[in-house]
C-alpha positions as CSV (number, residue, x, y, z in Angstrom):
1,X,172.5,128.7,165.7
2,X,174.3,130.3,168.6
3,X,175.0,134.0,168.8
4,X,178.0,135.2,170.3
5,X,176.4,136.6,173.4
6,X,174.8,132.8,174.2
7,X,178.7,131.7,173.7
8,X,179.5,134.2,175.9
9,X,177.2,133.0,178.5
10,X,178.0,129.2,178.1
11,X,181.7,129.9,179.0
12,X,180.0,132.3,182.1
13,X,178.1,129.4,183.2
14,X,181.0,127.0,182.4
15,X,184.0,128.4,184.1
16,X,186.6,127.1,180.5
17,X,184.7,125.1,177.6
18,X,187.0,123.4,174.4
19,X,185.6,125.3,171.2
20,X,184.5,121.6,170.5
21,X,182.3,121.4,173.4
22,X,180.8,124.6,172.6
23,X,179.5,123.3,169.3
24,X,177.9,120.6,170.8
25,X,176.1,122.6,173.7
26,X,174.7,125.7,171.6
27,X,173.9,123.1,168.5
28,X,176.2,125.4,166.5
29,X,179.0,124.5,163.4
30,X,182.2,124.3,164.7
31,X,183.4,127.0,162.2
32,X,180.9,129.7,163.4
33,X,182.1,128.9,167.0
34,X,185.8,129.1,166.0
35,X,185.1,132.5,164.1
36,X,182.6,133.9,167.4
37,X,185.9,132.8,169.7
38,X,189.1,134.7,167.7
39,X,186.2,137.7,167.5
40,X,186.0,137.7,171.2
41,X,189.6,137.0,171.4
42,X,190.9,140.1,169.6
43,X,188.3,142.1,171.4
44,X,189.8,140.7,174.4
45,X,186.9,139.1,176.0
46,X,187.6,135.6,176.0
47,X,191.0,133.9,176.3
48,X,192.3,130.9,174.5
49,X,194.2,128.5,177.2
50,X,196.7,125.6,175.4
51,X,197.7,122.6,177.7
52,X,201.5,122.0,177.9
53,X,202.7,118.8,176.9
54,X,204.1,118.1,180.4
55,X,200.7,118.3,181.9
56,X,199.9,115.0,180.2
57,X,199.7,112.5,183.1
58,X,200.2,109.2,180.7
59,X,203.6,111.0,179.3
60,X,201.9,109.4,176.3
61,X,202.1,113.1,174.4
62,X,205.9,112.8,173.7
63,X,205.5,109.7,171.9
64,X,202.3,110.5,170.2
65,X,202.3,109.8,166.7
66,X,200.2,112.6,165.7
67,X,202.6,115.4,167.2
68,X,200.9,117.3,169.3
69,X,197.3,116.3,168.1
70,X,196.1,115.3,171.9
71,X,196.9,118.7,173.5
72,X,193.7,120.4,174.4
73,X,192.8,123.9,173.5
74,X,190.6,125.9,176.7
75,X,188.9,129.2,176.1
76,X,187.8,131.3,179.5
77,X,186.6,134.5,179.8
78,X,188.8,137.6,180.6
C-alpha cells in the first residue's frame, strides 16, 4: 500500500496519471487512491483535470450509450 507522499511522487515523475493508473503503479486499492487524491485536492495540491466531450477524436462520445462513461478523468499536481 501506497502512501500519499509516494502518490505524490508518481504524479511528479508522471506529469498527469488517471486515479486508475495510479492504482496499478503503487499496487494500491483504487478506493485508498481516490480518498489520497480528493485529500490532496482540498489541500490544493493536486488537481483533478475532466476531458470535454469535444476532445473525443472518433465523435463517438455523443452517441455513447453509456453517457458520458468514456470521458477520462486526469489528476496533475498544482
Amino acid at each position: 500500500m501506497a502512501s500519499m507522499i509516494e502518490l505524490r511522487n508518481m504524479l511528479a515523475l508522471q506529469g498527469r496519471m488517471e486515479a486508475q493508473q495510479l492504482s496499478r503503479a503503487l499496487h494500491t486499492p483504487q478506493p485508498m487512491v481516490d480518498a489520497m487524491l480528493m485529500r490532496m485536492e482540498a489541500m490544493g495540491k493536486a488537481k483533478r483535470i475532466a476531458e470535454e466531450p469535444s476532445d473525443c477524436l472518433s465523435g463517438s462520445c455523443k452517441r455513447c450509450p453509456e453517457g458520458k462513461a468514456c470521458l477520462r478523468e486526469w489528476w496533475v499536481l498544482q
